[in-house]
N, C-alpha and C positions, 0 to 999 in steps of 0.2 A: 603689947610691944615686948623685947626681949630686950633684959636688962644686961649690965655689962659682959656676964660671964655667960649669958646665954648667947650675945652678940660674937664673945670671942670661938665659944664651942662650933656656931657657927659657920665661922669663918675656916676654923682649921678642920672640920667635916668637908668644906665644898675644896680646900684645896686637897685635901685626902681623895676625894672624888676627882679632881682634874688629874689629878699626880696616877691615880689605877683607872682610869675610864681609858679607855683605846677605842673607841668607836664612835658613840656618842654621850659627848661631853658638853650637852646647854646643861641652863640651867633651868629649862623644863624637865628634860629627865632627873638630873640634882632633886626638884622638887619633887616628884615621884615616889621617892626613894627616902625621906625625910618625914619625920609622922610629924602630926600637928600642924606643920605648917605649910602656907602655899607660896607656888612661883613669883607670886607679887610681892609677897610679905619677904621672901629671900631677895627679890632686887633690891629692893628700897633701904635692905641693912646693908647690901655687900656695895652701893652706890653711897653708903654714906663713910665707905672705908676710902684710904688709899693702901691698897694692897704693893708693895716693893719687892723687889728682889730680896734686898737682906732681912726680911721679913717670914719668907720662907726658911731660911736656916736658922730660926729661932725658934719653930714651931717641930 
């Protein structure tokens, strides 16, 4: 499992990725593109966020 600061590096990688992806943006490609870990293990952290709008402007 990914602990706090792994959980957060996480989070601001996949919005990095939605914010420059212009084509296709799942988060199978996401997983892809991410060493170490899989599409599964990326839902299950980014399902235990509530990601917000003003969320984004703090990262």
């Amino acid at each position: 499992m990914l602990g706090e600061i792994g959980r957060q590096n996480l989070i601001l990688q996949y919005c990095q990725y939605l914010l420059s992806s212009q084509i296709n943006y799942t988060l199978t490609n996401f997983a892809e593109h991410v060493e170490g870990i899989n599409h599964d293990a990326i839902n299950r952290q980014l399902g235990k966020e509530k990601l917000r709008l003003k969320s984004f402007g703090r990262m």
